[in-house]
C-alpha positions as CSV (number, residue, x, y, z in Angstrom):
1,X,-29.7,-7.9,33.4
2,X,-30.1,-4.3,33.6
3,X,-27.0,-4.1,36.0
4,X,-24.6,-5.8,33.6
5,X,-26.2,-3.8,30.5
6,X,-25.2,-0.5,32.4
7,X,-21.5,-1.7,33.3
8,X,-20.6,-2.9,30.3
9,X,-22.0,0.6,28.6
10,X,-20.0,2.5,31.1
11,X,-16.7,-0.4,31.1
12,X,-16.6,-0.2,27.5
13,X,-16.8,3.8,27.1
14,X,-13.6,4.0,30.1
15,X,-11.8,1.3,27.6
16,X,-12.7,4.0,24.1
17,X,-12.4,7.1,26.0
18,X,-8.7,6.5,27.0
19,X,-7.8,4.4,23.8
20,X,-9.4,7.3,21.2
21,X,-8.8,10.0,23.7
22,X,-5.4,10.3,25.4
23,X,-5.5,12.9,28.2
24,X,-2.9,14.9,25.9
25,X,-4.4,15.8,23.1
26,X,-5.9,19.5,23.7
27,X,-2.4,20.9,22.6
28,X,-2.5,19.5,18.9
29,X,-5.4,22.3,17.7
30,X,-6.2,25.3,18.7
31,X,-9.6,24.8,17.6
32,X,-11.6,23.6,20.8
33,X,-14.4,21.4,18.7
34,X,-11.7,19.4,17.7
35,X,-9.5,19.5,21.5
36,X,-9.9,17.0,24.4
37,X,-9.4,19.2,27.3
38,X,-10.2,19.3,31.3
39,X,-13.1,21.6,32.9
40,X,-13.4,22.0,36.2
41,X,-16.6,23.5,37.9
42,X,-17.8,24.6,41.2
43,X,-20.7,23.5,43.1
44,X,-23.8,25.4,41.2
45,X,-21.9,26.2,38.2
46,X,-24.1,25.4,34.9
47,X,-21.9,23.3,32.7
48,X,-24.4,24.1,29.9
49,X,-28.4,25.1,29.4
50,X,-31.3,23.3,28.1
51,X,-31.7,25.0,24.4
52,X,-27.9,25.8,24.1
53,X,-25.8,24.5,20.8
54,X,-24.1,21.5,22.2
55,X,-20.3,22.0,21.6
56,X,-18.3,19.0,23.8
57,X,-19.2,15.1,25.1
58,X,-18.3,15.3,28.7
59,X,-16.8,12.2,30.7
60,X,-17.2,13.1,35.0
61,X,-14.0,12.6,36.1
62,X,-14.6,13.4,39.3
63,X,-17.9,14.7,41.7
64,X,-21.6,14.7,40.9
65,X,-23.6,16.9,38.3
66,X,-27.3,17.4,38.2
67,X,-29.8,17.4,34.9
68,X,-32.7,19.7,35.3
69,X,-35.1,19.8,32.6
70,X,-37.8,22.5,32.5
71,X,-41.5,21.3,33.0
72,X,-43.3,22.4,30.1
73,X,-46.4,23.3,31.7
74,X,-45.2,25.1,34.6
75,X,-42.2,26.4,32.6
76,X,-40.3,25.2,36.5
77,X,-37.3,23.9,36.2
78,X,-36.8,20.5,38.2
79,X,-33.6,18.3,39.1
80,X,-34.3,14.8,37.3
81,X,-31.1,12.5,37.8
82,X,-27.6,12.7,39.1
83,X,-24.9,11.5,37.8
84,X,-21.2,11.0,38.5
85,X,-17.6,9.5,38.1
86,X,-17.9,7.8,34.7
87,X,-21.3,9.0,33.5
88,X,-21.0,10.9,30.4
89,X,-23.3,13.4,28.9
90,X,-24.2,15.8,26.0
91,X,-23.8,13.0,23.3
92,X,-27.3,12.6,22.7
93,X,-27.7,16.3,21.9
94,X,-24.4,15.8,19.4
95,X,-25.5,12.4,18.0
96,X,-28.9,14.3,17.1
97,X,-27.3,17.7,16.0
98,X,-30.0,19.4,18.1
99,X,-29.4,21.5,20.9
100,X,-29.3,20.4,24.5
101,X,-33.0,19.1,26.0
102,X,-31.5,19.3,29.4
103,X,-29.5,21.4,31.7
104,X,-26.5,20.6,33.7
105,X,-25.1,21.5,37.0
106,X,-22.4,20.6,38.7
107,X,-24.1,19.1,42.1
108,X,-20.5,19.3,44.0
109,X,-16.8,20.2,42.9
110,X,-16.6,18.5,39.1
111,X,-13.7,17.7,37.3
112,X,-14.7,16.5,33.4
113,X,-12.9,15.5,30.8
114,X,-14.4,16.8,27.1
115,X,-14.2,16.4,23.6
116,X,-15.1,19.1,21.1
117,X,-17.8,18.5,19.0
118,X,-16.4,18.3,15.7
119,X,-13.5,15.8,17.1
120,X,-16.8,13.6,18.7
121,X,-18.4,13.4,15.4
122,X,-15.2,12.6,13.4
123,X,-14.7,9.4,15.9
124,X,-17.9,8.3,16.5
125,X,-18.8,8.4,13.2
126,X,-15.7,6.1,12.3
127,X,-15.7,3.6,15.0
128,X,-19.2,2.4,15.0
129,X,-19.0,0.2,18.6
130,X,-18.4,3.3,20.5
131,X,-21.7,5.2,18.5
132,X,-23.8,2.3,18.6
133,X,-22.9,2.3,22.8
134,X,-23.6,6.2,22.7
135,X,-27.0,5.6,21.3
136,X,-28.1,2.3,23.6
137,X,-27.1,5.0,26.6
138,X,-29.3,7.7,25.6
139,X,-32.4,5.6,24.9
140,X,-31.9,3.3,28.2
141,X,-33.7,6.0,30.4
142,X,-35.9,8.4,28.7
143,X,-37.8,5.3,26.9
144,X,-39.1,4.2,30.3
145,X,-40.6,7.6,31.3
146,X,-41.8,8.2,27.6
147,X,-43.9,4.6,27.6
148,X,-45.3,5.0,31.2
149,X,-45.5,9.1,31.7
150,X,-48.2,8.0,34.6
151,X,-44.9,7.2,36.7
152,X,-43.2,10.3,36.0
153,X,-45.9,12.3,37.7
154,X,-46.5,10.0,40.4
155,X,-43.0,9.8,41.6
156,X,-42.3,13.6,41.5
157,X,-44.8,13.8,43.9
158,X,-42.9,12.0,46.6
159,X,-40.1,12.1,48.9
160,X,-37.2,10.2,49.1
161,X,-37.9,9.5,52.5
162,X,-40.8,7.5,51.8
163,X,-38.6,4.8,50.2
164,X,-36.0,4.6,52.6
165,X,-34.9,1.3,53.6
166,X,-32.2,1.7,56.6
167,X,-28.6,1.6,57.2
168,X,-27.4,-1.7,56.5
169,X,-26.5,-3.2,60.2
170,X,-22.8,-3.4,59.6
171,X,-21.0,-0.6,57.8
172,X,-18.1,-1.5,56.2
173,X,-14.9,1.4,55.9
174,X,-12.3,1.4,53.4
175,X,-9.6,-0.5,55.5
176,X,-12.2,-3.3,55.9
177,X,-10.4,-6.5,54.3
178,X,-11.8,-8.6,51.6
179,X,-12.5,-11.6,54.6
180,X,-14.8,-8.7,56.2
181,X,-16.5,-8.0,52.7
182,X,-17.3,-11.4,52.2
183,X,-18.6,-12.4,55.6
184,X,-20.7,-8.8,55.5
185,X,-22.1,-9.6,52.2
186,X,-22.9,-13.0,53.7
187,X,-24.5,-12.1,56.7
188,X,-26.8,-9.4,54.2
189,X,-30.2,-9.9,54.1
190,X,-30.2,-7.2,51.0
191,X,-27.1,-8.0,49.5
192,X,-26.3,-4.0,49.7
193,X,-23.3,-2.9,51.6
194,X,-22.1,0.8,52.4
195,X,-18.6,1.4,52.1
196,X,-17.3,4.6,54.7
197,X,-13.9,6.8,54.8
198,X,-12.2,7.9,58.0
199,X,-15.0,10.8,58.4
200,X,-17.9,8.5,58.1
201,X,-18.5,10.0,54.7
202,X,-20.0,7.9,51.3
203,X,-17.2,6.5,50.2
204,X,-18.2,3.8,47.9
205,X,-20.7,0.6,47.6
206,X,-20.6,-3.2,47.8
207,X,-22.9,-6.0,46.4
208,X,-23.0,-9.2,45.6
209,X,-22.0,-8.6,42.0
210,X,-18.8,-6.8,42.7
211,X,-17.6,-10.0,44.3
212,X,-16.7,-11.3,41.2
213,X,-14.7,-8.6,40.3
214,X,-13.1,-8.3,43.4
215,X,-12.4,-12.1,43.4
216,X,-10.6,-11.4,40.0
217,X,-8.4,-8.6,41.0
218,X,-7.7,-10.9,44.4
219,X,-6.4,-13.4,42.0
220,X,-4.3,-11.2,39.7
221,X,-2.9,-9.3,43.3
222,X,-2.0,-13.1,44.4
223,X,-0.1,-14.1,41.6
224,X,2.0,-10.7,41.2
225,X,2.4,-9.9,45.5
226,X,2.0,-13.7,46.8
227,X,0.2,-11.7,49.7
228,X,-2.6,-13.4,51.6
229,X,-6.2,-12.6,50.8
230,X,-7.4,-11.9,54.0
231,X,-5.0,-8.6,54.4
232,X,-6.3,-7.1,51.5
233,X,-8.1,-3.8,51.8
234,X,-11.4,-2.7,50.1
235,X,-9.1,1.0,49.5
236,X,-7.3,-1.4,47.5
237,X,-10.0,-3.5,45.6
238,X,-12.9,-1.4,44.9
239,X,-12.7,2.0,42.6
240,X,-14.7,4.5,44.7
241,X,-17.2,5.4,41.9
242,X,-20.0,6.8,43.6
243,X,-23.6,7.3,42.4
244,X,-25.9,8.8,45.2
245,X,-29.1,10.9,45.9
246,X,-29.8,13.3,49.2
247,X,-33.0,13.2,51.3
248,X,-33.8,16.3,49.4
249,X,-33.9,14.8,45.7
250,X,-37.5,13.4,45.1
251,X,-38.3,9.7,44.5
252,X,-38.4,10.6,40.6
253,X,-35.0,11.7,40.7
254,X,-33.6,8.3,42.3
255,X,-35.4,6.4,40.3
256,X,-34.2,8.4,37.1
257,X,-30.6,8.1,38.4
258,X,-30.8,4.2,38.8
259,X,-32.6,3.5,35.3
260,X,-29.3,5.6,33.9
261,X,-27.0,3.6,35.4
262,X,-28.7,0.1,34.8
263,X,-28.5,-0.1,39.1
264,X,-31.2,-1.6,41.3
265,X,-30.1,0.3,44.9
266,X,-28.9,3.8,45.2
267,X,-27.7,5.1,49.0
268,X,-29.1,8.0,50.1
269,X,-27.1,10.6,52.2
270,X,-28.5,13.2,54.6
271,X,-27.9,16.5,51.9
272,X,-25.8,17.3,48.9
273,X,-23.3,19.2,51.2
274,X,-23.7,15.9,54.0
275,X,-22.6,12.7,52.4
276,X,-23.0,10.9,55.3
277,X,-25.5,8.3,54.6
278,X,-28.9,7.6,56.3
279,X,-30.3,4.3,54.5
280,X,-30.6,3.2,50.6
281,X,-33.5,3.1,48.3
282,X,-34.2,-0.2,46.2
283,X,-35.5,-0.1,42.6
284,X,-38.0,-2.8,43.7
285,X,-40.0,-1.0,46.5
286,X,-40.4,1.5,44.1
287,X,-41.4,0.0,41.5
288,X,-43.7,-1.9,43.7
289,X,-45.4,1.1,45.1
290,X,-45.8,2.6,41.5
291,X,-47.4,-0.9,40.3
292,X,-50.1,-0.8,43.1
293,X,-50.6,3.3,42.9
294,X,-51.8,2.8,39.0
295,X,-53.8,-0.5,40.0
296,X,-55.6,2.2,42.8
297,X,-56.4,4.9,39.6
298,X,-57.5,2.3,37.5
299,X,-59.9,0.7,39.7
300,X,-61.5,4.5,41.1
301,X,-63.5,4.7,38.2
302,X,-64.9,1.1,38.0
303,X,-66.0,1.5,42.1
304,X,-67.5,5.0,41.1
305,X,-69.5,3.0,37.2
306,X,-70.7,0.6,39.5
C-alpha cells in the first residue's frame, strides 16, 4: 500500500503543478515570491540551508539533490535521503511558516522548477487537494523515525553494502521490447528489474507494478499506431524517473529515501559520479535486520538480570 500511497502523492502533484503552474508564468511579476521560474544548479551547489527563511516550493525536474540535516549532538552535518525527478521539497518549511529544518544539495546537475512563496501560499491555501497532498508528503517519512528513533541510530551505523542484494541476472536496456519486459519480470525471483542506457549507466527501473501501467499505455499505443506489442520499446513505455543511492550513502539514507517515496527497493550504483549499478537494496531485509537488532538490545539486559 505504501507504493501506491507514494505514486499517487507524486501522480497527483505532476497533474496540479502543470494545471496551477504553467511553465510561463515567471514573466507576469517581477516579484519572485509570487514567480514560477527554473533554477538550475551544479553538482555541490546548496539550493538552500537548514535555518534559512524558506522563500520557493521546488519540483526536481531533472538530476538528484541531497537533504543533510545537522546532528544536534555532534553539531555534524549528515546526508539523510536523496531525492529526484518529481520529488518536491521546501513545502513543509512554507506550510509551517518556519524556516528550513534541512539542507539541500544538489547531488548531480539539477534542473528545478519553483514557486515563490507568496504565490505557494495563495494556491495551496485555495485549492485544498493539493495542501492536504502537501501535508500527507511531509509527515509520510519523518513520523517513522520520530516513533522509532532506535532505528535512526542503528542504521546510520551501517553500510550500504551490508544490504546489498545483487544484480538481477538479466539486465534489461532501454531498447528491450515490452515481450522482453514481461518474460524478465516473469523469470524474476524479486520482481525488481534494472533498466540500462547504451553506456551501461542507471537508466531507469522495472517491477511488477509498472506492468499495469505499461499494459495501459500498450493499449492506448495500439489503438492510435495499430503497431504490434512485441516491437515496442521500454525508451518508449517507461518515464526514466530515477530514484537511487551510491555504495557511499549509509543504510539510513536508503532507507530514508524509500520511506519518502512510498518504494520497497532502491538500486544502488557504484558512486554518485558512477551510476553504473552494482546490486539493489530491499525495504524488507532491512527492516528485518532492524527487527532482530532491537530484539538483541532488548534481551542483553534480561541475560545480564538473570
Amino acid at each position: 500500500m505504501a507504493d501506491v500511497a507514494g505514486r499517487r502523492i507524486k501522480v497527483a502533484l505532476d497533474w496540479s503543478w502543470d494545471v496551477l503552474f504553467p511553465r510561463d508564468l515567471s514573466f507576469l511579476n517581477t516579484d519572485t515570491t509570487g514567480q514560477v521560474t527554473h533554477a538550475y544548479y551544479r553538482p555541490g551547489d546548496f539550493i538552500h540551508r537548514q535555518g534559512e527563511v524558506a522563500r520557493t516550493f521546488s519540483m526536481i525536474e531533472d538530476g538528484q539533490v541531497e537533504v543533510l540535516q545537522k546532528d544536534s549532538q555532534t553539531s555534524d552535518t549528515k546526508v539523510v535521503a536523496v531525492l529526484g525527478k518529481g520529488d518536491f521539497f521546501g513545502e513543509g518549511a512554507l506550510l509551517g511558516n518556519r524556516p528550513h529544518e534541512a539542507s539541500i544539495r544538489a547531488r548531480s546537475a539539477v534542473r528545478l522548477r519553483q514557486i515563490g512563496s507568496a504565490l505557494f501560499s495563495e494556491i495551496a491555501g485555495s485549492f485544498a487537494p493539493l495542501r492536504e497532498l502537501l501535508v500527507k508528503a511531509v509527515t509520510r517519512g519523518s513520523d517513522f523515525w520520530r516513533r522509532l528513533p532506535i532505528s535512526k541510530s542503528m542504521l546510520e551505523g551501517e553500510s550500504t553494502a551490508s544490504f546489498l542484494d545483487p544484480l538481477p541476472a538479466q539486465l534489461l536496456t532501454k531498447d528491450s521490447t515490452f515481450v522482453d519486459a514481461v518474460n524478465a519480470l516473469n523469470e524474476s525471483a524479486t520482481g525488481n528489474l534494472l533498466v540500462l542506457d547504451e553506456r551501461q549507466r542507471l537508466w531507469g527501473t522495472l517491477d511488477r507494478s509498472d506492468l499495469f501501467q505499461i499494459i495501459a499505455r500498450v493499449s492506448v499505443t495500439l489503438v492510435d499506431k495499430r503497431e504490434d506489442a512485441s516491437h515496442l520499446k521500454l525508451r518508449d513505455l517507461l518515464s526514466p524517473n530515477l530514484v537511487y543511492v551510491a555504495l557511499e550513502d549509509s543504510a539510513f539514507v536508503a532507507s530514508s529515501t524509500m520511506l519518502d517515496h512510498g518504494i520497497s527497493w532502491l538500486p544502488v550504483v557504484k558512486s554518485k559520479d558512477d551510476p553504473q549499478p552494482v546490486g539493489f537494496l530491499r525495504g524488507e531485509k532491512i527492516s528485518k535486520h532492524m527487527i532482530e537488532r532491537i530484539a538483541q538490545r532488548q534481551s542483553t539486559p534480561a541475560r545480564l538480570a538473570s
